[in-house]
ChimeraX commands (.cxc) that place a marker at each C-alpha (Angstrom):
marker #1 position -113.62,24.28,93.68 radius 0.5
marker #1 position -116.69,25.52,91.78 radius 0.5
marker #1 position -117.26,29.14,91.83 radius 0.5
marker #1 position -120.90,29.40,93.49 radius 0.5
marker #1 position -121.44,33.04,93.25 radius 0.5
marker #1 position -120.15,33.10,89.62 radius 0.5
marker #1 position -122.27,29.90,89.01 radius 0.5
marker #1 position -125.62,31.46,90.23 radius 0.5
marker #1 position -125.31,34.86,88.12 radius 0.5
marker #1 position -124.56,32.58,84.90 radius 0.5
marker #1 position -128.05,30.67,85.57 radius 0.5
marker #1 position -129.89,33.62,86.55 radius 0.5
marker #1 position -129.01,35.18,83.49 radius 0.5
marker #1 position -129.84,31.83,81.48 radius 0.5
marker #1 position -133.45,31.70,83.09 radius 0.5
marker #1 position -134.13,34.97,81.64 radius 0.5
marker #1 position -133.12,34.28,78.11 radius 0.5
marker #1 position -129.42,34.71,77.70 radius 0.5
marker #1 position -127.86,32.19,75.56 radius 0.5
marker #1 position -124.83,30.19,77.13 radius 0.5
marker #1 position -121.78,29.35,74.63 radius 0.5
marker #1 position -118.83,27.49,75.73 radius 0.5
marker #1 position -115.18,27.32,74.08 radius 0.5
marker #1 position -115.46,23.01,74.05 radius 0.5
marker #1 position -117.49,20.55,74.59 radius 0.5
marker #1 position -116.30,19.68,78.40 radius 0.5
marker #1 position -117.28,22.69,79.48 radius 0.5
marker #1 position -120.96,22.84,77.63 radius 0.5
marker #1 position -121.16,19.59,79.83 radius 0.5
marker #1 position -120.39,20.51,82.88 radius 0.5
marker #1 position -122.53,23.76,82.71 radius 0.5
marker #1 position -125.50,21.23,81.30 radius 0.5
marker #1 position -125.58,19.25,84.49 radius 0.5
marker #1 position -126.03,22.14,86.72 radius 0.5
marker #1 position -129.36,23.07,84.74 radius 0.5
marker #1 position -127.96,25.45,82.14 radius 0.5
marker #1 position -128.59,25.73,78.68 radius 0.5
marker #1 position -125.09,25.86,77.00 radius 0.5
marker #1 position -124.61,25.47,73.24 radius 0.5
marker #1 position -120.53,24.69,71.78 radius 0.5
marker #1 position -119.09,27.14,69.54 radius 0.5
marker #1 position -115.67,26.39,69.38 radius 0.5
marker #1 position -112.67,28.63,68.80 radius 0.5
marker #1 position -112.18,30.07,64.79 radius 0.5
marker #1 position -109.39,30.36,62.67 radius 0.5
marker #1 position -108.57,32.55,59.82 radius 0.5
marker #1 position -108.31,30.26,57.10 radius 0.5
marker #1 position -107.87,32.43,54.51 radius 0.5
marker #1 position -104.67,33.76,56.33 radius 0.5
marker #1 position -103.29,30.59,58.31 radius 0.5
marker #1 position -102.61,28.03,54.74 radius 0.5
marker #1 position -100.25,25.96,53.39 radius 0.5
marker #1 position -99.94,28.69,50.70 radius 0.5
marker #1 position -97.73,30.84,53.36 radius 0.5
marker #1 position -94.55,28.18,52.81 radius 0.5
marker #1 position -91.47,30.18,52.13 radius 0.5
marker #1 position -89.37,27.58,51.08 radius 0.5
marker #1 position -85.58,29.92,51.24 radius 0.5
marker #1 position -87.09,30.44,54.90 radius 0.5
marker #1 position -86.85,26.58,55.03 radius 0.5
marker #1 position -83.88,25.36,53.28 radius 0.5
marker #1 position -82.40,27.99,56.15 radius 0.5
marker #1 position -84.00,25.98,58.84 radius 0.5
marker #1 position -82.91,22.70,57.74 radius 0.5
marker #1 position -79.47,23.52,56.64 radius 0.5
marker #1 position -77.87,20.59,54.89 radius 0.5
marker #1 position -78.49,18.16,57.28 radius 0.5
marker #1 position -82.24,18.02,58.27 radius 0.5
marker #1 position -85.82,16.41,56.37 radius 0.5
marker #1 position -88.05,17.52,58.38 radius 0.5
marker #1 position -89.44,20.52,60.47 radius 0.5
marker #1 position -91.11,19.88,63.65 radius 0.5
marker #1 position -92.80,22.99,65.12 radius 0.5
marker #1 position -94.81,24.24,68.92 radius 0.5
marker #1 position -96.90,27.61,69.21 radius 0.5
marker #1 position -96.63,28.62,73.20 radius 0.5
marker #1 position -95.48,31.01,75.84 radius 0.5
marker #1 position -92.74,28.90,77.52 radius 0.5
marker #1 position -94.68,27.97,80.78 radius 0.5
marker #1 position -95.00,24.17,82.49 radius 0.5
marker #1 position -98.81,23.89,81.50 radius 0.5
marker #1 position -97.55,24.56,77.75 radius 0.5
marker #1 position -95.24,21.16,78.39 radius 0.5
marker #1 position -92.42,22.66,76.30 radius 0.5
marker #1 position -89.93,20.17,78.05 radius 0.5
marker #1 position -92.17,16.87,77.52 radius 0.5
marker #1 position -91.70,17.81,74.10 radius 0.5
marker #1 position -87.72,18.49,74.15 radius 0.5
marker #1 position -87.52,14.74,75.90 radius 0.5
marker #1 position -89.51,13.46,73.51 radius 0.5
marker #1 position -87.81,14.77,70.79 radius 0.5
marker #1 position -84.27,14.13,71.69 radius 0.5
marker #1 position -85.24,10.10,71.81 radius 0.5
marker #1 position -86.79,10.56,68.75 radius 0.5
marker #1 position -83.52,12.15,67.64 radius 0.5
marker #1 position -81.40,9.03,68.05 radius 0.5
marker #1 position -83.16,7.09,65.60 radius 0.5
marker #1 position -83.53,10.05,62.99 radius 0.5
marker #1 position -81.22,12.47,63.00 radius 0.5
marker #1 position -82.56,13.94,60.44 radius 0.5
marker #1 position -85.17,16.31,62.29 radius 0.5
marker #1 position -85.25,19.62,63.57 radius 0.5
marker #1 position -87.39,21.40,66.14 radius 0.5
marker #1 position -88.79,24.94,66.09 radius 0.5
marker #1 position -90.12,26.60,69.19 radius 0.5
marker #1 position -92.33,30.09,68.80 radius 0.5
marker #1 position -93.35,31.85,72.04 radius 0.5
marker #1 position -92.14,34.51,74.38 radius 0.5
marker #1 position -89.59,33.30,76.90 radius 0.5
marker #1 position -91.32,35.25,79.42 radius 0.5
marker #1 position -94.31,33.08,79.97 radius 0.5
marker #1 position -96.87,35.43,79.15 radius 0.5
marker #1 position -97.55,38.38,76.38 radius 0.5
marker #1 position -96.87,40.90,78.64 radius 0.5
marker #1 position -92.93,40.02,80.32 radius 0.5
marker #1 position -89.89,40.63,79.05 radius 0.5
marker #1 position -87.60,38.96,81.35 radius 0.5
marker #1 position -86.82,34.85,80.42 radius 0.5
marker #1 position -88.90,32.50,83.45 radius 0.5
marker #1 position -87.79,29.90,85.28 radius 0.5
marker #1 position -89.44,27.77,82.89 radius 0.5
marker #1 position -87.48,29.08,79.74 radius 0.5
marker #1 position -84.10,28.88,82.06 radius 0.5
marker #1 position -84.76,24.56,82.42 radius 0.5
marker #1 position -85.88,24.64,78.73 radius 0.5
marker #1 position -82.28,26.33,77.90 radius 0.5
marker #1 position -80.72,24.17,80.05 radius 0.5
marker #1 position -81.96,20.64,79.03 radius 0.5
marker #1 position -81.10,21.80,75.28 radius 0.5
marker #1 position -77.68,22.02,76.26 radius 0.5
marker #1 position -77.67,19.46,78.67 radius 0.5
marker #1 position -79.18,17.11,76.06 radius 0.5
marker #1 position -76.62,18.77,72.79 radius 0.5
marker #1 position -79.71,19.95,71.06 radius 0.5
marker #1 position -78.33,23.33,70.38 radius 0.5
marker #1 position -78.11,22.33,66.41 radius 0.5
marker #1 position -81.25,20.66,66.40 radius 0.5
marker #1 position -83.26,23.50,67.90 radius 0.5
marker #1 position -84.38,26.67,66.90 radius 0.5
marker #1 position -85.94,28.50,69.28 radius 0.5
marker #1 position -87.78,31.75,67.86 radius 0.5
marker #1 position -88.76,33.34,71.40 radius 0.5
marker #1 position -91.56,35.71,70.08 radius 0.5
marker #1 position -92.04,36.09,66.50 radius 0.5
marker #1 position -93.36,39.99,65.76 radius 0.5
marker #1 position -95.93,39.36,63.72 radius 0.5
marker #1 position -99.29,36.95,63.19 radius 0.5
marker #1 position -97.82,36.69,59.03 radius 0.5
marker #1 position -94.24,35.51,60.67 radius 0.5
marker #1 position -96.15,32.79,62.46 radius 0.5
marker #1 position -98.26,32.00,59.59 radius 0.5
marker #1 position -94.96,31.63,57.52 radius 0.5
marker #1 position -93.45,29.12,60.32 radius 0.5
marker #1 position -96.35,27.01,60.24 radius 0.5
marker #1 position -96.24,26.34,56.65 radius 0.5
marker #1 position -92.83,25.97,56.30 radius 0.5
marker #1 position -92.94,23.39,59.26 radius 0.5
marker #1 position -94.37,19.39,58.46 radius 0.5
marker #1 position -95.19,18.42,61.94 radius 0.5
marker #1 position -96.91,20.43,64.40 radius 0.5
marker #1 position -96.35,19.06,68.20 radius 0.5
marker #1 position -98.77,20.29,70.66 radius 0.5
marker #1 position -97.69,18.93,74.68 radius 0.5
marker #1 position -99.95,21.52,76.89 radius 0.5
marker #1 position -101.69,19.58,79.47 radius 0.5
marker #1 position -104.43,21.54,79.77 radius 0.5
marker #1 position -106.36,23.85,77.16 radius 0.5
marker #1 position -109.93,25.99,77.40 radius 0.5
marker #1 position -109.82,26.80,73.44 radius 0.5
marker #1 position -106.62,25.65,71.27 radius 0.5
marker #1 position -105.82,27.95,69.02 radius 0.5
marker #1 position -102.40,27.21,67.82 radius 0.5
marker #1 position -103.78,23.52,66.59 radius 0.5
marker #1 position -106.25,24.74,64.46 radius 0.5
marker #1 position -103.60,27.18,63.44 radius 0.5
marker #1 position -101.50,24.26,62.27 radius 0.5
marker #1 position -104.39,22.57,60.60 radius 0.5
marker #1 position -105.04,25.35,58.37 radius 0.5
marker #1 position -101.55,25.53,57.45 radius 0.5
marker #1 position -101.64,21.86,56.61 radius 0.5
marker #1 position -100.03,20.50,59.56 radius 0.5
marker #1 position -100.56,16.95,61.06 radius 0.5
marker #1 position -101.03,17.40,64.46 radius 0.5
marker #1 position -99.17,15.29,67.50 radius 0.5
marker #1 position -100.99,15.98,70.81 radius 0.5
marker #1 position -102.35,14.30,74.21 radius 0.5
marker #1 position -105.43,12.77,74.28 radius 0.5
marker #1 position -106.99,15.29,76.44 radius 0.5
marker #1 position -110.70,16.14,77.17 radius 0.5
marker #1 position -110.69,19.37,76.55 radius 0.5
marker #1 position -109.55,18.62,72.86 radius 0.5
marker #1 position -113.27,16.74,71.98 radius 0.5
marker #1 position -114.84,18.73,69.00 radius 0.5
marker #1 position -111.52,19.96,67.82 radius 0.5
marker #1 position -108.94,17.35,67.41 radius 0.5
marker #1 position -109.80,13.47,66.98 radius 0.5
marker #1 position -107.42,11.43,66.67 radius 0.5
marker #1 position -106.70,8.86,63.36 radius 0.5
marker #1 position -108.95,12.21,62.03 radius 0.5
marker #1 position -107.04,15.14,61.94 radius 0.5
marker #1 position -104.84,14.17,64.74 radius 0.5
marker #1 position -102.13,12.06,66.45 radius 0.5
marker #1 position -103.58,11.74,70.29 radius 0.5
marker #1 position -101.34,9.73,72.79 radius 0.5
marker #1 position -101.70,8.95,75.88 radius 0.5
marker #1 position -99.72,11.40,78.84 radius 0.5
marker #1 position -95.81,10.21,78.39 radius 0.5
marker #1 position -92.73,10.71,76.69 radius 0.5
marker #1 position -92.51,7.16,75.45 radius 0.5
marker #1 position -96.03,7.46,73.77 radius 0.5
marker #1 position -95.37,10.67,72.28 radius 0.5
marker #1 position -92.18,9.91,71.42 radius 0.5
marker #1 position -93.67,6.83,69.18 radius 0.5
marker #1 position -96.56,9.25,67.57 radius 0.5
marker #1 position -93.85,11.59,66.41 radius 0.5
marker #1 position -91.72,8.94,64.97 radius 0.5
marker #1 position -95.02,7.87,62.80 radius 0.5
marker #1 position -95.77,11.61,62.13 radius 0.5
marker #1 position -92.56,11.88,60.56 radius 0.5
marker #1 position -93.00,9.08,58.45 radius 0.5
marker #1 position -95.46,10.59,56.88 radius 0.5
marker #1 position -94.36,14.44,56.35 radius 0.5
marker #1 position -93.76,13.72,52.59 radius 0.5
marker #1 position -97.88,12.70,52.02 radius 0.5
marker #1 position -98.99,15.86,50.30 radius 0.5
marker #1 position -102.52,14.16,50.55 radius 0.5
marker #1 position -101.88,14.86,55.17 radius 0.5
marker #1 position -101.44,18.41,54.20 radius 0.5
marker #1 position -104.62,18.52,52.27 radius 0.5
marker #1 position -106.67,16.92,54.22 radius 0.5
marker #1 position -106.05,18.72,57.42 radius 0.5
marker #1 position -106.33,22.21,55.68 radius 0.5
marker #1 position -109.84,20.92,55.02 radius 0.5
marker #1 position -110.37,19.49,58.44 radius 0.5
marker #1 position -109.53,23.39,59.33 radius 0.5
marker #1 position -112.75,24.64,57.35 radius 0.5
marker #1 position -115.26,23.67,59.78 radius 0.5
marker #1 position -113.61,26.19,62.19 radius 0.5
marker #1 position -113.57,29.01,59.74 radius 0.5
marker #1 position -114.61,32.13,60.72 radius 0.5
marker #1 position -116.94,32.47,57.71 radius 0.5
marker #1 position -118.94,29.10,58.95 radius 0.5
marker #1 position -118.52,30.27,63.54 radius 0.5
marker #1 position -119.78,33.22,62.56 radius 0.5
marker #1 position -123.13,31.96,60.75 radius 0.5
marker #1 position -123.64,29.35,63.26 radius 0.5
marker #1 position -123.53,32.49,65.90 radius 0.5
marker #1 position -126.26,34.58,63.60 radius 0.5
marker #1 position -128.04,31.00,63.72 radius 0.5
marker #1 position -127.63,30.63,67.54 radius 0.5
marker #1 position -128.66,34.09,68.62 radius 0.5
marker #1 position -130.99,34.44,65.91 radius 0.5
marker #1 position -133.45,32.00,67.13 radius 0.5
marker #1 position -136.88,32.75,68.66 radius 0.5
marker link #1:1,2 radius 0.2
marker link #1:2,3 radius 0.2
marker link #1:3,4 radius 0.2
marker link #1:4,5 radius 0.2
marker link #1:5,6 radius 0.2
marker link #1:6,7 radius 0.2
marker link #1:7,8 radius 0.2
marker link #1:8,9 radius 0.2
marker link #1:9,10 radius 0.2
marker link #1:10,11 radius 0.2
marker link #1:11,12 radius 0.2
marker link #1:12,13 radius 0.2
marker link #1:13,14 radius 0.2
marker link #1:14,15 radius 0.2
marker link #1:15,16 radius 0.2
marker link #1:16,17 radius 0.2
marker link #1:17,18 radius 0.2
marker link #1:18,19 radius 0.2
marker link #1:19,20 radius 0.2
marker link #1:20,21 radius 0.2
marker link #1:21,22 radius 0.2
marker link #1:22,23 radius 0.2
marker link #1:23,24 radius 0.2
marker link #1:24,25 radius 0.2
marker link #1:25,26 radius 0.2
marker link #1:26,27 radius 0.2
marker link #1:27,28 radius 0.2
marker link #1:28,29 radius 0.2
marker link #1:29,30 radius 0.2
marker link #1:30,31 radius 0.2
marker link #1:31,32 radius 0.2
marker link #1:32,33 radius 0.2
marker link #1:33,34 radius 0.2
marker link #1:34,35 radius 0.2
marker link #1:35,36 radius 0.2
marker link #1:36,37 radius 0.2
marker link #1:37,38 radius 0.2
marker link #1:38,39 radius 0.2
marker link #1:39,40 radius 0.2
marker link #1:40,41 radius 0.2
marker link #1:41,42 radius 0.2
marker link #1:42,43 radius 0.2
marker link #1:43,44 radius 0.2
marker link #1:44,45 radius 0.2
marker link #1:45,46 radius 0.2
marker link #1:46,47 radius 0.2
marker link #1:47,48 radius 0.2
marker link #1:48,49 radius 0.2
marker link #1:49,50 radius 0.2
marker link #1:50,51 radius 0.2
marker link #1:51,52 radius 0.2
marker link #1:52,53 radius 0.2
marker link #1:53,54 radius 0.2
marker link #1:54,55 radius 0.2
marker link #1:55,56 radius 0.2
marker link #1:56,57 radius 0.2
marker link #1:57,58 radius 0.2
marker link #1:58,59 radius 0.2
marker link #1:59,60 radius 0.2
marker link #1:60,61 radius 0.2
marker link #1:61,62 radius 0.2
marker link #1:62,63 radius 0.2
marker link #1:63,64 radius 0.2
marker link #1:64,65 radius 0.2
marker link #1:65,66 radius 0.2
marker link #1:66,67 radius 0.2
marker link #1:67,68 radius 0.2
marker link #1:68,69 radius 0.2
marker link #1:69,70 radius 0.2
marker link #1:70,71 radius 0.2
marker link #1:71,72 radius 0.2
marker link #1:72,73 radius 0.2
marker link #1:73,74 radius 0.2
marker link #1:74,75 radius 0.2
marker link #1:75,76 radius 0.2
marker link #1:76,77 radius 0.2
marker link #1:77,78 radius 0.2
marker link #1:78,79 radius 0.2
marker link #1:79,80 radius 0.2
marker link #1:80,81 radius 0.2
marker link #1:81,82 radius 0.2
marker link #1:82,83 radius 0.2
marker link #1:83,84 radius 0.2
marker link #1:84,85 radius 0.2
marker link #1:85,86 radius 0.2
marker link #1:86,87 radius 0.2
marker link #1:87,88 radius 0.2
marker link #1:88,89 radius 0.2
marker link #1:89,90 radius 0.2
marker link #1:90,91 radius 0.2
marker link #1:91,92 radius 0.2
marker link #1:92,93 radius 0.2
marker link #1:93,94 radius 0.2
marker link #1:94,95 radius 0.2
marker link #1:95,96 radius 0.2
marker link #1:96,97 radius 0.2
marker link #1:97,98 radius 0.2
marker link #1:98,99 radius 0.2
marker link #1:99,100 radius 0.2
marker link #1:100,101 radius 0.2
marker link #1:101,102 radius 0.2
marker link #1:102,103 radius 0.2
marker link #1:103,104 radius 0.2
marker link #1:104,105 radius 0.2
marker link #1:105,106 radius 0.2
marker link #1:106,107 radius 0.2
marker link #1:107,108 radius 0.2
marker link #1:108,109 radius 0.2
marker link #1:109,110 radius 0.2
marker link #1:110,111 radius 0.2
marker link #1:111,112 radius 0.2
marker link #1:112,113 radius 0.2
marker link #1:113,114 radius 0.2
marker link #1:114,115 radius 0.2
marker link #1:115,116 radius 0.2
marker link #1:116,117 radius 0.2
marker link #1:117,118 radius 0.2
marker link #1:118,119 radius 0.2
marker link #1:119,120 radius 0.2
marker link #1:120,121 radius 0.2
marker link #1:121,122 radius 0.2
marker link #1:122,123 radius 0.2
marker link #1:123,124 radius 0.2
marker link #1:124,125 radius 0.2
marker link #1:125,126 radius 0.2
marker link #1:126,127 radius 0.2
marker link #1:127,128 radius 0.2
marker link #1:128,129 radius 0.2
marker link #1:129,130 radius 0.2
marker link #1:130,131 radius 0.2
marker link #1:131,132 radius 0.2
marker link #1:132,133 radius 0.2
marker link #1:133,134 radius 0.2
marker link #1:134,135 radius 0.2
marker link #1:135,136 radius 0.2
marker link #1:136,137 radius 0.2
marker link #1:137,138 radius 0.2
marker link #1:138,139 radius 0.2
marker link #1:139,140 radius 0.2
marker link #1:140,141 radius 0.2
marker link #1:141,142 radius 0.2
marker link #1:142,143 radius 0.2
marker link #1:143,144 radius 0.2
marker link #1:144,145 radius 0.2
marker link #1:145,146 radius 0.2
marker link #1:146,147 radius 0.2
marker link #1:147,148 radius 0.2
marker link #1:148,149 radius 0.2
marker link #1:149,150 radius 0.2
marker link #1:150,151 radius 0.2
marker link #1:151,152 radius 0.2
marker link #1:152,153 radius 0.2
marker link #1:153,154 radius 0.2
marker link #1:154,155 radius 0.2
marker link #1:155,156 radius 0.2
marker link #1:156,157 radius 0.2
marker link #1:157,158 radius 0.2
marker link #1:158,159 radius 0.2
marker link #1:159,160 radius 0.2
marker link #1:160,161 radius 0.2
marker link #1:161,162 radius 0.2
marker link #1:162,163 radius 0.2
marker link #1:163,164 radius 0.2
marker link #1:164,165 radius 0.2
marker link #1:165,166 radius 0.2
marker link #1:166,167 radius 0.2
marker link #1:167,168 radius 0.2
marker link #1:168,169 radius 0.2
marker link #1:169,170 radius 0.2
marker link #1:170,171 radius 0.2
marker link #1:171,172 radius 0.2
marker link #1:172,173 radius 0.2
marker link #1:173,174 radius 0.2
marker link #1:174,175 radius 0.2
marker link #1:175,176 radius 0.2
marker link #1:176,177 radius 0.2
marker link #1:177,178 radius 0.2
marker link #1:178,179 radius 0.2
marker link #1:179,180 radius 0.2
marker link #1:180,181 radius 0.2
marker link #1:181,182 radius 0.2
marker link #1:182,183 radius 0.2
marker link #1:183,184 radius 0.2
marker link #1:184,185 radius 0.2
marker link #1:185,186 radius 0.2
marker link #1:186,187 radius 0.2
marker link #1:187,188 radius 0.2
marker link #1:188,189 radius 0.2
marker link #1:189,190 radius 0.2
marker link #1:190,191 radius 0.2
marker link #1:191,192 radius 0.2
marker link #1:192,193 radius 0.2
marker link #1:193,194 radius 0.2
marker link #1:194,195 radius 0.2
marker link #1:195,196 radius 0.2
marker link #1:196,197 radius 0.2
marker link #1:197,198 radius 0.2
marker link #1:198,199 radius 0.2
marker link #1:199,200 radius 0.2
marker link #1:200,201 radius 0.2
marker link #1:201,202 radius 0.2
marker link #1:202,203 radius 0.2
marker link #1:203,204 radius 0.2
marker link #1:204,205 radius 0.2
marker link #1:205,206 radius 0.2
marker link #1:206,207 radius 0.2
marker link #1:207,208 radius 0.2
marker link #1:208,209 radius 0.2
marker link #1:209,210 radius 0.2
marker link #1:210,211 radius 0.2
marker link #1:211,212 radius 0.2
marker link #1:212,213 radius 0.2
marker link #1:213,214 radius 0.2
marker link #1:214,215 radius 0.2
marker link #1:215,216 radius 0.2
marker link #1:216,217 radius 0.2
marker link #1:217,218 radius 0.2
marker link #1:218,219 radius 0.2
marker link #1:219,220 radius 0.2
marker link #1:220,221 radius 0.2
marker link #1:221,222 radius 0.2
marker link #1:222,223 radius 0.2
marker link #1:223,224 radius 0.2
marker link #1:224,225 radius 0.2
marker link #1:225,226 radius 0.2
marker link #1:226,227 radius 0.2
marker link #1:227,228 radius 0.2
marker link #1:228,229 radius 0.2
marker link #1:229,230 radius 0.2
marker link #1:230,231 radius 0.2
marker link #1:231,232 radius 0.2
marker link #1:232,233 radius 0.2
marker link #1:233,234 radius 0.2
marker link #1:234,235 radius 0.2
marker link #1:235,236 radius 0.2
marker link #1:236,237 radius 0.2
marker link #1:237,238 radius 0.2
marker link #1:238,239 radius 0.2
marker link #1:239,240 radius 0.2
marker link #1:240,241 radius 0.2
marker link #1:241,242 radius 0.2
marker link #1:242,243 radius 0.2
marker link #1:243,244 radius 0.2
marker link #1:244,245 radius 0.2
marker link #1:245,246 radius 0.2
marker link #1:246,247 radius 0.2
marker link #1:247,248 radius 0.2
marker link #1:248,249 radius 0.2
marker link #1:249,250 radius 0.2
marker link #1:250,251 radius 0.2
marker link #1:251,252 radius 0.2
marker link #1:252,253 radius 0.2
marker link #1:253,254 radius 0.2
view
């Protein structure tokens, strides 16, 4: 249900010169058709922090152990719009045909940045990795102390696997992409302007079979140095450095 009150402050304050920025592109359009000007500015990334130059390769011989080729990695607070558990069904199919792979899960058991205490959500995610005999095939992180710990995670990962099924601004994608990450990912709406897919991106339609099959394809690729490249340049356009000039451009504008 659309917020009226909120709704009529936001055009009031448009009609008398305040610029309107939205997150993505679905939302520009939806505050477009109710008579608002709205420019898209997506989210930024630190580039210059978030690279493929942050790989500590001890950190992932540990990982993979003896018997593993490749890292698959999600960014998330364990909660059901994150999709955590799409991912661990997804995974464990794609585990019969390679066993091979690994999985690394970041992100406080709690649900949210502020808990302590595992959810609900975290207890069925435990659960189905034992259910399932994925204890040696997962490593699950919790939360990581530090923004250079995750930056060291990403690059040491090849695949980053994103199953949320809903997002305002993704951050942890372009996050991946600057560490040179492909990206597997739904083909959701809220994703247009940031991830297109065959571009810097897997997309696949909402089920485990389909996103099962773009991982399988992802992995068959993780030894491509050129995929690494290319997405760390895909990253650039959502630089800090280049959001923050189109912002002086924006709001510098008669």
């Amino acid at each position: 249900m659309e917020n009226s009150a909120f709704l009529k402050v936001l055009s009031t304050l448009n009609r008398f010169g305040v610029k309107l920025t939205a997150p993505n592109q679905l939302i520009r359009d939806w505050l477009q058709k109710r008579g608002m000007e709205c420019e898209y500015l997506p989210n930024g990334v630190d580039a210059s922090f978030f690279n493929p130059g942050k790989r500590d390769q001890g950190f992932r011989s540990r990982l993979l152990g003896d018997n593993a080729d490749a890292l698959l990695v999600n960014l998330g607070r364990l909660d059901p719009t994150k999709n955590q558990l799409a991912l661990l069904e997804a995974f464990s199919v794609a585990l019969k045909s390679n066993p091979r792979i690994k999985l690394v899960l970041v992100g406080p058991k709690s649900g949210t940045f502020q808990g302590s205490l595992p959810s609900e959500y975290a207890a069925r995610v435990q659960s189905f990795i034992e259910r399932k005999s994925l204890t040696s095939h997962v490593e699950w992180f919790g939360e990581v102390g530090s923004k250079a710990e995750v930056a060291k995670i990403l690059a040491s990962c090849d695949i980053y696997v994103h199953p949320s099924k809903i997002e305002a601004a993704p951050l942890a994608p372009l996050e991946a992409m600057a560490s040179g990450l492909p990206i597997v990912a739904f083909d959701l709406p809220w994703y247009r302007g940031y991830l297109e897919n065959g571009i810097n991106a897997r997309l696949c339609n909402d089920s485990q079979e389909a996103l099962t099959e773009c991982i399988r394809v992802a992995i068959g690729s993780v030894t491509d140095a050129g995929v690494r490249k290319g997405q760390q340049e895909h990253a650039k356009k959502f630089s800090w450095d280049m959001l923050i000039a189109d912002y002086k451009k924006l709001y510098a504008a008669e």
